[in-house]
N, C-alpha and C positions, 0 to 999 in steps of 0.2 A: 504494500500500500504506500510506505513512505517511496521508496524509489521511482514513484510514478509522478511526484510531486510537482505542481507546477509550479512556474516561474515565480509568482504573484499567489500560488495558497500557501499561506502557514498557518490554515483551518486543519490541516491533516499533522502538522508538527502540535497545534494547542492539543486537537483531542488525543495526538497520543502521550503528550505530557497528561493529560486528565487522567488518561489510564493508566500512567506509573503510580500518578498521587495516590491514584483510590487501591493497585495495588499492593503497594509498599505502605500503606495506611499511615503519609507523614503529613503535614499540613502545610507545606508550599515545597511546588516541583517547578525546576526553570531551568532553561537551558538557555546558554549561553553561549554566542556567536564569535566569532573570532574574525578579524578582517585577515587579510595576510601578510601584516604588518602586526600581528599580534595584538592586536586593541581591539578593545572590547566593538562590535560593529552592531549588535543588536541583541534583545534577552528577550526570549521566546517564553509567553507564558501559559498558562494552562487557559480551559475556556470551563467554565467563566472567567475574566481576570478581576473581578472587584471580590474581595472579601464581603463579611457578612456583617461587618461594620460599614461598609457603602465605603474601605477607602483601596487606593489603590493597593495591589501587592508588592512588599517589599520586594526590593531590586537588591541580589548581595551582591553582584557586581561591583555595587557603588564601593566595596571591599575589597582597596588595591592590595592587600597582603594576600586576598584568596584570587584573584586574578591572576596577578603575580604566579602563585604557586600553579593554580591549573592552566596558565598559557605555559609554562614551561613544563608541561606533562605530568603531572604530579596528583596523583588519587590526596583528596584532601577529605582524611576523617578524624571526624571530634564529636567523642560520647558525651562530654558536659562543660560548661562555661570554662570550667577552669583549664581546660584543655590546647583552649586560643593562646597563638602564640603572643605572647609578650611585647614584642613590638604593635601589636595590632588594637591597640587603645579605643578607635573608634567603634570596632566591632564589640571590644567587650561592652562599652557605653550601649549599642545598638542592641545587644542580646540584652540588657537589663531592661529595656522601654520592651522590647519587641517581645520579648519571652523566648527566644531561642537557645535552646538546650544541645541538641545534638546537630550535626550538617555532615554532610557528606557530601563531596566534590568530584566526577567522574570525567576526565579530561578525552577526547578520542581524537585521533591525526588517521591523517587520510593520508598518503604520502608522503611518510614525516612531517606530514605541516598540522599542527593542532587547529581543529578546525572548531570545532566548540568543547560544550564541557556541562552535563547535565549536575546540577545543583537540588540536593535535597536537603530540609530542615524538617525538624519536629519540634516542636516547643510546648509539649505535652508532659513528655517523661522523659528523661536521660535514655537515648538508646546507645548499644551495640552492635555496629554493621557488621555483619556477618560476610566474612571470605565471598561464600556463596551468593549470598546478594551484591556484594560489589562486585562479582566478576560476572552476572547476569547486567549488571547495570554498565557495566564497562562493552558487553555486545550491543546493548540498546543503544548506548553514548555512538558507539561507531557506526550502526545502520542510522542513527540521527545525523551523524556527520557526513556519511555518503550521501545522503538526500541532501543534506546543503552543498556539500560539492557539486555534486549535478545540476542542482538551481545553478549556481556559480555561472559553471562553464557554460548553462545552456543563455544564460543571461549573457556571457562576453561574446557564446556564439550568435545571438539576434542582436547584440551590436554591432560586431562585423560583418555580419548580414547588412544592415543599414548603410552601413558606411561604405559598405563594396554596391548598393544598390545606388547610394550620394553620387558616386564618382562614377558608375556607368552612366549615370544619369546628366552630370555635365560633360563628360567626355562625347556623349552624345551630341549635347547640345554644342 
């Protein structure tokens, strides 16, 4: 299903993040876009995206220490608060407002190139990520990231489609 993905739906990327959330029973699933420059390029969310407070879903993105770590390929898990690295001040600040207990960070590269990085929290109980679930969530992370490569390239191939259609077109003229 994802392979098929078009250029313009990431209705097929929300509802299969919906269906890790409700699988893995955490309370926010997101994925995370990578340009290829490594910066952050888009955060893909579950459908619905409004919480049940009417406010948006937190973005951990906005979390250059977990960035950081999952653009340079790096499985990022943490069972409870105390767990955040040290350096990372704002997230601890962010997990006291937010209520974020555990997260888990699953990086996937398509040709050596880290192409996203699926993100999970629970702020329920302190979990345990289990081997087994993160090396299930690390096949999911990479059929997510093939389907964004595919968008990619099928996006640079109908620009140079364009631009070779531009130039036959004043060549003509």
């Amino acid at each position: 299903q994802l392979a098929r993905v078009q250029v313009d739906d990431t209705k097929a990327i929300a509802d299969a993040l919906q269906r890790v959330a409700a699988v893995t029973h955490v309370d926010t699933c997101q994925l995370i876009e990578f340009s290829e420059s490594g910066a952050v390029a888009r955060v893909h969310v579950p459908t619905p995206a409004v919480s049940t407070d009417g406010q948006l879903p937190h973005v951990p993105a906005s979390d250059e220490w977990l960035v950081m770590r999952l653009a340079g390929g790096e499985v990022v898990s943490i069972s409870r608060r105390e767990e955040l690295p040290i350096g990372a001040m704002a997230a601890r600040a962010r997990t006291r407002q937010s209520g974020v207990i555990s997260l888990l960070g699953v990086p996937a590269a398509v040709a050596g190139q880290i192409v996203c990085a699926l993100v999970l929290e629970n702020a329920r109980i302190p979990r345990r990520w289990s081997p087994l679930l993160v090396e299930r969530l690390q096949l999911i992370t990479e059929i997510l990231g093939a389907a964004l490569q595919h968008r990619r390239h099928e996006t640079a191939l109908r620009c140079s489609v364009a631009e070779i259609e531009r130039l036959n077109a004043r060549l003509e003229a």
